[in-house]
C-alpha positions as CSV (number, residue, x, y, z in Angstrom):
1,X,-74.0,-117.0,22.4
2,X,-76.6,-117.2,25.3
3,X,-76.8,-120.3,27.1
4,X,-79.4,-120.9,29.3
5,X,-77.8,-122.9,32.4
6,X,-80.8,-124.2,34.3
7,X,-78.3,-124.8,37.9
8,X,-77.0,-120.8,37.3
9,X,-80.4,-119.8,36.9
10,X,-81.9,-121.5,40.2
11,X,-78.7,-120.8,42.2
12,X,-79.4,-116.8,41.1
13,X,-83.0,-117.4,42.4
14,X,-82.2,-119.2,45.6
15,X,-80.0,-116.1,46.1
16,X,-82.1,-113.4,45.2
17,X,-84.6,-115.5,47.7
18,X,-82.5,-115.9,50.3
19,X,-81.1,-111.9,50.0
20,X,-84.8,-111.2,50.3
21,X,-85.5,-113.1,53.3
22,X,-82.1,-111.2,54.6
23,X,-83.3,-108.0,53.4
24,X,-86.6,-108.3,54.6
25,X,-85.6,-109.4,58.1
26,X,-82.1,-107.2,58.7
27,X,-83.4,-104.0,56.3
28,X,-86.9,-103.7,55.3
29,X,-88.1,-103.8,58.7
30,X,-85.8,-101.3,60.1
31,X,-86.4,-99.1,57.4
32,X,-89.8,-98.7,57.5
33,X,-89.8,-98.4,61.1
34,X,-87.3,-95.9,60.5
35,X,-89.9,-94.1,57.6
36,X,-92.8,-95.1,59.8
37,X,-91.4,-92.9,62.9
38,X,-90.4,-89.9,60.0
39,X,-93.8,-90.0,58.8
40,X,-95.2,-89.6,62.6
41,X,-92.7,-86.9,63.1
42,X,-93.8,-84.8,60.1
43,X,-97.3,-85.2,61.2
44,X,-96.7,-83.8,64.8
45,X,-94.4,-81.5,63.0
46,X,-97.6,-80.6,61.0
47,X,-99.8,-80.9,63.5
48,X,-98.4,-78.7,65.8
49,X,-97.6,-75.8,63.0
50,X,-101.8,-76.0,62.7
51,X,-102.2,-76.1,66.5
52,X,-99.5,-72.8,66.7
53,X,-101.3,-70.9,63.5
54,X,-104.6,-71.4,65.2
55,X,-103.1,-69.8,68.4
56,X,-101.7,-67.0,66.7
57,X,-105.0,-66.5,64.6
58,X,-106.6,-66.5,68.0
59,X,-104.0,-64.1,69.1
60,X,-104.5,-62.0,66.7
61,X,-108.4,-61.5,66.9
62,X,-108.0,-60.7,70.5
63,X,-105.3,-57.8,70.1
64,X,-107.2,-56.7,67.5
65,X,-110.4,-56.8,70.1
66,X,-108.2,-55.0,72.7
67,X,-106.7,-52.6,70.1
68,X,-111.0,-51.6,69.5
69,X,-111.8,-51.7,72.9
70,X,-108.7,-49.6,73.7
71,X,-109.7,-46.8,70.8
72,X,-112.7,-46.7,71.8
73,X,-112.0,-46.1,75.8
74,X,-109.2,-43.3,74.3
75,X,-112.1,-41.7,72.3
76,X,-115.0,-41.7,75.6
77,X,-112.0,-40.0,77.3
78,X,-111.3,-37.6,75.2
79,X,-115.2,-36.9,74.9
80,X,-114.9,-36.6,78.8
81,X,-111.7,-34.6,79.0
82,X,-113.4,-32.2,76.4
83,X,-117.1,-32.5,78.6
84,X,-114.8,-32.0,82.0
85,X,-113.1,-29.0,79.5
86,X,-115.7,-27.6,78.9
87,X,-117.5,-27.3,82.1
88,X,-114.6,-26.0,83.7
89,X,-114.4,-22.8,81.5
90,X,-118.4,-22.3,82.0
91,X,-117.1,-22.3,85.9
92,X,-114.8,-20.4,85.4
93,X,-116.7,-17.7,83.2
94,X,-119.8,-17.7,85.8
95,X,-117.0,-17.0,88.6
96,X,-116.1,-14.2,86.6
97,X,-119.1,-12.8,85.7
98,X,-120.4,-12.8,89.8
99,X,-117.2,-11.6,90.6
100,X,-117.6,-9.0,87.9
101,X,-121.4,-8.2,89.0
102,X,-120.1,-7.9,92.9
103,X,-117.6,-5.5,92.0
104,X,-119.9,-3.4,89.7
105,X,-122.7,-3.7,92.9
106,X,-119.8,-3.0,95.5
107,X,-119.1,0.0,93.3
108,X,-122.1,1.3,93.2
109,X,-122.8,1.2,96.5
110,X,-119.5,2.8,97.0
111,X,-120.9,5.7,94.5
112,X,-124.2,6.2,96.1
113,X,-122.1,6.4,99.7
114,X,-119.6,8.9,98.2
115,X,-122.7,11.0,96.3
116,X,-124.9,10.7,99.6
117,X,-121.7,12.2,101.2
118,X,-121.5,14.9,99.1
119,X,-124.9,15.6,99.0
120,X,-124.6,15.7,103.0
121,X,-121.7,18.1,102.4
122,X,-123.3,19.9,100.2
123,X,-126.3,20.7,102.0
124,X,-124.4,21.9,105.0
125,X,-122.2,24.3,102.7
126,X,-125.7,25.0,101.3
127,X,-127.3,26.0,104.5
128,X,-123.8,28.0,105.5
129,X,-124.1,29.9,102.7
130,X,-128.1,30.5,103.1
131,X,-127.7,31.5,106.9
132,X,-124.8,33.8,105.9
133,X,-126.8,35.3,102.8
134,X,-130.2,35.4,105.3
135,X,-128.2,37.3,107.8
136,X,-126.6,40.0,105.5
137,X,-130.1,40.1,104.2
138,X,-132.2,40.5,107.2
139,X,-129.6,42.9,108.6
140,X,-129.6,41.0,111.8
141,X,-128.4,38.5,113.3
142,X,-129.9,35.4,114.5
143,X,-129.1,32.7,116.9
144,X,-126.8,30.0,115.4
145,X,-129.3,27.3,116.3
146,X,-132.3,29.1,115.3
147,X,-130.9,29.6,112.0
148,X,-130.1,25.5,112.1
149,X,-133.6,24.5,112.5
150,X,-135.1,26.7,110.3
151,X,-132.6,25.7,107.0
152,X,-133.6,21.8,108.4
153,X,-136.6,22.2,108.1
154,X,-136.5,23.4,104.5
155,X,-134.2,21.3,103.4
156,X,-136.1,18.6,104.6
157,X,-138.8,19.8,102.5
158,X,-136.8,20.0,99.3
159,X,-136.9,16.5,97.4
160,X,-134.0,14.4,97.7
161,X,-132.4,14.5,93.8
């Protein structure tokens, strides 16, 4: 059934030899090169990926810095728009009051000018009336400027409420 040949079985080995020498000079080589050049690819492939996550991590930690710094700048302005707020209606509300106090002095003085007014008018209907009642008195009738002096006088005398 099975036959060793010793001539097949060195001819098979001389061939397998021979393909392996072929192989190894027309194949292997250019394959592993060719595996060699895949693996270096990958690598760079890989090493780059690390290189861009690092960058975006890097990225990422400084947005999120400039997103802090940003919130906190919007909060100071907002303190200072509601500081800047809130001194403008104190202005505001001490412009009023003065305003308010000038107009209450202005009409005051106003008052006291009208009631010093009357009072003048007053005093001269007052001394009309006391010549005229003197004269209907007294039955006689004294000189106009006499009569002037002498309600002056009195009137001067009288206190000035």
């Amino acid at each position: 059934m099975l036959d060793p040949n010793p001539g097949l079985i060195i001819w098979t080995i001389i061939t397998f030899l021979l393909l392996m020498v072929i192989l190894k000079k027309f194949a292997w080589k250019p394959l592993l090169e060719s595996l060699q050049r895949r693996e270096e690819s990958v690598r760079n492939a890989i090493e780059r990926a690390e290189q861009a996550k690092n960058e975006a991590e890097r990225l990422l930690e400084e947005n999120r810095k400039q997103l802090e710094r940003a919130e906190a700048e919007g909060h100071r302005m907002l303190t200072e728009s509601r500081q800047l707020a809130e001194k403008l209606k104190d202005e505001i509300i001490e412009k009023a009051n003065r305003q308010t106090r000038a107009m209450l002095d202005q009409a005051k003085q106003e008052i006291d000018r009208d009631k010093e007014a009357a009072l003048a008018q007053l005093r001269g209907e007052v001394a009309n009336l006391a010549i005229q009642a003197a004269s209907k008195i007294l039955d006689e009738t004294l000189d106009e400027s006499r009569h002037r002096k002498i309600v002056d006088s009195y009137l001067k005398q009288l206190p000035k409420n």
